[in-house]
Backbone as CSV, one residue per row, in Angstrom:
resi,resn,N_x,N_y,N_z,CA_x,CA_y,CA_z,C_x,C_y,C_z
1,UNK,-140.724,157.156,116.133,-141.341,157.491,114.860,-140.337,157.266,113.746
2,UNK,-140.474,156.855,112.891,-140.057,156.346,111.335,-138.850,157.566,110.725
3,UNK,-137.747,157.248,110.554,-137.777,158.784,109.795,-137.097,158.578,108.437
4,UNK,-136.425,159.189,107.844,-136.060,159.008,106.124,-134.683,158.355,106.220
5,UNK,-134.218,158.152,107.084,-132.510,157.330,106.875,-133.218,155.726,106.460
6,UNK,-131.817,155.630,105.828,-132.087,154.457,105.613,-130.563,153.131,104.860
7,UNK,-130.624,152.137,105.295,-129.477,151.451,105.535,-129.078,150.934,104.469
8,UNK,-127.819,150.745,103.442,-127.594,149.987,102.132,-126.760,149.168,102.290
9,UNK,-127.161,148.019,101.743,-125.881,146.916,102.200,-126.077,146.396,100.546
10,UNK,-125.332,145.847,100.074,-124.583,145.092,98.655,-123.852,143.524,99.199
11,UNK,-124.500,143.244,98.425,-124.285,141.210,97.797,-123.847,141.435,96.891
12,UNK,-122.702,140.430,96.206,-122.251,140.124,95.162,-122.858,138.187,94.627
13,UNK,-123.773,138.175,93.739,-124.221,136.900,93.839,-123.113,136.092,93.421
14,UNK,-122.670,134.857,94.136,-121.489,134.121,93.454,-122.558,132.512,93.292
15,UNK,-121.508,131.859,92.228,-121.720,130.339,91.893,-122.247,130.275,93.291
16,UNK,-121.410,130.243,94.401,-122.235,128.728,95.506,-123.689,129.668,96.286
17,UNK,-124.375,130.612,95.789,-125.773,131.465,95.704,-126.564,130.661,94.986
18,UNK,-126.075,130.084,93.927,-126.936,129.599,92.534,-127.894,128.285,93.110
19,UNK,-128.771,127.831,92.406,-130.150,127.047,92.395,-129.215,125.940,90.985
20,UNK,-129.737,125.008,91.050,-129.194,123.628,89.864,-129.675,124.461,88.477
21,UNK,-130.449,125.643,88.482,-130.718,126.059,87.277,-129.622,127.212,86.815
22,UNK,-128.859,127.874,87.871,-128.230,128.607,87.929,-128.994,130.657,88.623
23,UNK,-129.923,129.936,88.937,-130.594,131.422,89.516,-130.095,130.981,91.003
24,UNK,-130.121,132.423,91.578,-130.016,132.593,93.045,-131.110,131.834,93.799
25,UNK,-130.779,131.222,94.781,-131.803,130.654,95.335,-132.873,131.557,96.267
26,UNK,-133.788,131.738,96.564,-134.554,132.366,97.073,-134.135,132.400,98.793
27,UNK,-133.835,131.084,99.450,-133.527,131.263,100.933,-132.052,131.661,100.901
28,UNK,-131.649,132.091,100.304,-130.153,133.070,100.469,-130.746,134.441,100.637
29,UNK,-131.852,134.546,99.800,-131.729,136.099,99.263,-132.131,136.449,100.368
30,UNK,-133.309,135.355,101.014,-134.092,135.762,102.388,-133.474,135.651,103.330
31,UNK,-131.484,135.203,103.882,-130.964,135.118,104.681,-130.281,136.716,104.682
32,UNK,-130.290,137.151,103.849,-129.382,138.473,103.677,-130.577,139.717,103.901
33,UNK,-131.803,139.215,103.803,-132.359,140.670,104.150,-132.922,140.241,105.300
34,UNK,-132.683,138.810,106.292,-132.913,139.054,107.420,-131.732,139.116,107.848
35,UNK,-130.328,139.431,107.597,-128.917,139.870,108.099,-128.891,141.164,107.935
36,UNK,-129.271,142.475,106.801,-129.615,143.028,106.766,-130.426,143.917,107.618
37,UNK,-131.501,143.321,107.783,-132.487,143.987,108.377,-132.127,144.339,110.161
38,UNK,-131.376,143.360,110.576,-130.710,143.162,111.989,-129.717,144.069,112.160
39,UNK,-128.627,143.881,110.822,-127.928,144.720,111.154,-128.533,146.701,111.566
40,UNK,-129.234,146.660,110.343,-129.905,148.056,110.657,-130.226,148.327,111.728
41,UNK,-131.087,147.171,112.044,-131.921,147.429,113.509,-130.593,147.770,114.676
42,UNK,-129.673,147.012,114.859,-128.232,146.991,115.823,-127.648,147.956,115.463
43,UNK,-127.729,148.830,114.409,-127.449,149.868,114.432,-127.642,151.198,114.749
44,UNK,-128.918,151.015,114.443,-129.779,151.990,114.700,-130.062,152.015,116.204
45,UNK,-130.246,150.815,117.187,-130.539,150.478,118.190,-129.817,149.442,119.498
46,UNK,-128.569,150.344,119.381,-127.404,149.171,119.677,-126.960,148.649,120.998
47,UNK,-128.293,149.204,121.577,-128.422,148.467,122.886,-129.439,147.851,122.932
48,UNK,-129.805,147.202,121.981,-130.909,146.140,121.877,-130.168,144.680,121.490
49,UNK,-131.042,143.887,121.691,-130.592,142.062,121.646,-131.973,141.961,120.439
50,UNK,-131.476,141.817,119.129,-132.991,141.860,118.232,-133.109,140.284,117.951
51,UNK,-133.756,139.689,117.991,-134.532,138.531,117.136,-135.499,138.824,116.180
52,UNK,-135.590,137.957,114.636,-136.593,138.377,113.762,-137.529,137.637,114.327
53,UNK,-139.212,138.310,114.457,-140.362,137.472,114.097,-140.566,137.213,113.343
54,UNK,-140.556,138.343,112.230,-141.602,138.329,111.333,-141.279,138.555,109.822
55,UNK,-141.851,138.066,108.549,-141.052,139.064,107.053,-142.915,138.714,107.032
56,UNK,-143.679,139.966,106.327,-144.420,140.205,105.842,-145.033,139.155,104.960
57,UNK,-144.197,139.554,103.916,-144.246,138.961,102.345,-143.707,138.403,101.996
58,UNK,-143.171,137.011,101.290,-141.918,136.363,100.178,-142.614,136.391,99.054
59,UNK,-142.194,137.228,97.888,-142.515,136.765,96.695,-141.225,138.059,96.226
60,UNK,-140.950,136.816,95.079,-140.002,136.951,94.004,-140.194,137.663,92.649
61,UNK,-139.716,138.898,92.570,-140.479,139.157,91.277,-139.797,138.979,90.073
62,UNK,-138.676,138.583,90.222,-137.428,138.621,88.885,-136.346,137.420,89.524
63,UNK,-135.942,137.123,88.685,-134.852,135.645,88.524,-133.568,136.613,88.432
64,UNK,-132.311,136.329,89.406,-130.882,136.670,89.720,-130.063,135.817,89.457
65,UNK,-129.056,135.967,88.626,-128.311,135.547,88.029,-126.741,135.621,88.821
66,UNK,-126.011,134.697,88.398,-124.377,134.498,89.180,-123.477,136.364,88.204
67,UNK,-123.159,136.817,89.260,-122.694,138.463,88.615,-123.383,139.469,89.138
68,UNK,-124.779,139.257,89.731,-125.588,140.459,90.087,-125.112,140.887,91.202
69,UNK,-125.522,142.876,91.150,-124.521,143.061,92.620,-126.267,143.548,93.146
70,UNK,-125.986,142.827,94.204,-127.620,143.721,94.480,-127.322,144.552,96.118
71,UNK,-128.342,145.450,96.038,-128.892,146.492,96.767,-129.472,145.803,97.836
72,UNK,-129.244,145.968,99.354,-130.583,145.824,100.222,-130.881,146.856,100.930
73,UNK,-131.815,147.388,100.610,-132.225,149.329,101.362,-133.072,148.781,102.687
74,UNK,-132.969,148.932,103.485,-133.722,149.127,104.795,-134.422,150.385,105.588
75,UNK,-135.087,150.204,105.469,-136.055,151.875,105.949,-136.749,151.641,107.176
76,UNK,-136.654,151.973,108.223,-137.649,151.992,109.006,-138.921,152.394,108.609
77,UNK,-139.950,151.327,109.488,-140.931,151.750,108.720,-141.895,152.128,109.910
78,UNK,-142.220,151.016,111.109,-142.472,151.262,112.160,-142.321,150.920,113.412
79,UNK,-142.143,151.755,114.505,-141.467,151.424,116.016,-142.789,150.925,116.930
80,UNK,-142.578,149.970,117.396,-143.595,149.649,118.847,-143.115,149.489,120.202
81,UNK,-143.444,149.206,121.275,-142.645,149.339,122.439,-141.230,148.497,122.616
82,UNK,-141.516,147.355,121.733,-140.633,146.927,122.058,-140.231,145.694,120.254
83,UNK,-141.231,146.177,119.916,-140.327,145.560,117.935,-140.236,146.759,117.288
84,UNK,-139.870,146.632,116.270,-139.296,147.611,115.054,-139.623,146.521,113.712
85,UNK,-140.518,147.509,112.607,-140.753,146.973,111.831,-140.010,147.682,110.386
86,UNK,-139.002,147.128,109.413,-138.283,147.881,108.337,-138.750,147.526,107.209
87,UNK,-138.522,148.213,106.616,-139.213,148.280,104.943,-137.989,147.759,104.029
88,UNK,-137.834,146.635,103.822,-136.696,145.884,102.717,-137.115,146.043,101.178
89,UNK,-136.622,146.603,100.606,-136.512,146.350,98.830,-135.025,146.188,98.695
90,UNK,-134.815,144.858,97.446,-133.900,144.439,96.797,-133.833,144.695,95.405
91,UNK,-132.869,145.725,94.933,-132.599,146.317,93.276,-131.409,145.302,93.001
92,UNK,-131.684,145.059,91.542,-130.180,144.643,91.104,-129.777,146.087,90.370
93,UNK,-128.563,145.981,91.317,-127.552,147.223,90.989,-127.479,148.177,89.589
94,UNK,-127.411,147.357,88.736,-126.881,147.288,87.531,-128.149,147.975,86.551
95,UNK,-129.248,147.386,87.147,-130.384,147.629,86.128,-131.694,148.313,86.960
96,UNK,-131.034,149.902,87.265,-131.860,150.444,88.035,-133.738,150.604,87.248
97,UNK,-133.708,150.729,86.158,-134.871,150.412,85.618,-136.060,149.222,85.457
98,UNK,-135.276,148.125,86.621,-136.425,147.088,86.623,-136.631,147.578,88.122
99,UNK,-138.264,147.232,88.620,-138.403,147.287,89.999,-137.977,146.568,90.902
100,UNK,-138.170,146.687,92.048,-137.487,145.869,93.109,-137.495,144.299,92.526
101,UNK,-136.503,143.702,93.100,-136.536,142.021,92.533,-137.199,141.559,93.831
102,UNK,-137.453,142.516,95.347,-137.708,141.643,96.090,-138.655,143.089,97.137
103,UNK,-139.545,142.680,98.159,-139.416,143.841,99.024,-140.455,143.189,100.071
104,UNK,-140.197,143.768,101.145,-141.049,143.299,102.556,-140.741,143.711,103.059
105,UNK,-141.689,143.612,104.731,-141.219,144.179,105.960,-140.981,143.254,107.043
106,UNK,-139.719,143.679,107.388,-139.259,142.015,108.780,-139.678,143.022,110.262
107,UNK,-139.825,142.186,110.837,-140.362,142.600,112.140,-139.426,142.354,113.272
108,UNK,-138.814,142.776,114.079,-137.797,142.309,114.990,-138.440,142.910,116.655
109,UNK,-137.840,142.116,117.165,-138.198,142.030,118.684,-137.070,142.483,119.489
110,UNK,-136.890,142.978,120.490,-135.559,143.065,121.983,-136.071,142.282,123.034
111,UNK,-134.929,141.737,123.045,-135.328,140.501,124.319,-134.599,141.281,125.383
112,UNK,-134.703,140.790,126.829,-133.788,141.005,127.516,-132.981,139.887,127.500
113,UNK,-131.803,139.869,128.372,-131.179,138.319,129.203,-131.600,137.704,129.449
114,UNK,-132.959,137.422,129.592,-133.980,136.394,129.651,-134.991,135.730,128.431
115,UNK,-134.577,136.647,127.710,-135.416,136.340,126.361,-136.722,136.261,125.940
116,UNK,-136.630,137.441,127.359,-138.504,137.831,127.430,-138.350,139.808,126.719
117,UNK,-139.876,140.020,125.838,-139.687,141.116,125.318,-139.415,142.196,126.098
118,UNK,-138.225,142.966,125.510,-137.865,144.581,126.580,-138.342,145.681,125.378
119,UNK,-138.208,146.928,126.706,-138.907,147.902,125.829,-137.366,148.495,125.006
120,UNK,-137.952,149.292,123.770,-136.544,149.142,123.147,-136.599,150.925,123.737
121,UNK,-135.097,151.050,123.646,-134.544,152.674,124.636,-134.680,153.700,123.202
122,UNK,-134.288,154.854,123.227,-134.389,155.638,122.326,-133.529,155.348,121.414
123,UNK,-133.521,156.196,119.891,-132.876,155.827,118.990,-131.225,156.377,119.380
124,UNK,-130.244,155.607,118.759,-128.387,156.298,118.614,-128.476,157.025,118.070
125,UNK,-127.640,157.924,118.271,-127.057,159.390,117.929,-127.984,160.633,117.964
């Protein structure tokens, strides 16, 4: 079951992040909240082997600039026998008054050594 912890990791956007226009490119942002999201999961569950299936949603709601420090919050959102599904929103740091610049839910799987789905064991600690 889901409960209120929840995981913060920080990006610093640099030049080689940037798009020819100078915004962050969108498949960075989406490499870090599926690095993110794994890490949580391996944390939370660290005798699991996770692979992502799944991100919900991609849509962009605000343009990131070279300087932004951004936020990636991870929440569990929901457990199945054997995926875990987390709740991602992305804040830029700085300007807690705009809404998320980004948010979805990635879906992750436990394989065994075979890379067939296992059931995932209880939560650490």
């Amino acid at each position: 079951m889901p409960d209120d912890h929840a995981a913060d990791f920080h990006r610093l956007v640099l030049p080689a992040h940037l798009n020819h226009y100078g915004f962050l490119f969108g498949g960075v942002l989406l490499l870090w909240v599926d690095e993110a999201s794994w890490i949580a999961a391996s944390v939370d569950y660290p005798d699991c082997r996770w692979v992502t299936i799944a991100m919900d949603k991609v849509e962009f709601r605000h343009s990131v600039r070279k300087g932004t420090i951004l936020n990636i919050r991870c929440r569990e959102y929901r457990r199945g026998t054997t995926s875990i599904t987390y709740e991602v929103c992305v804040h830029d740091t700085r300007r807690p008054e705009i809404p998320a610049i980004f948010a979805t839910h990635v879906t992750l799987v436990n394989l065994d050594e075979n890379g067939e789905k296992a059931p995932i064991p209880h939560k650490a600690g």
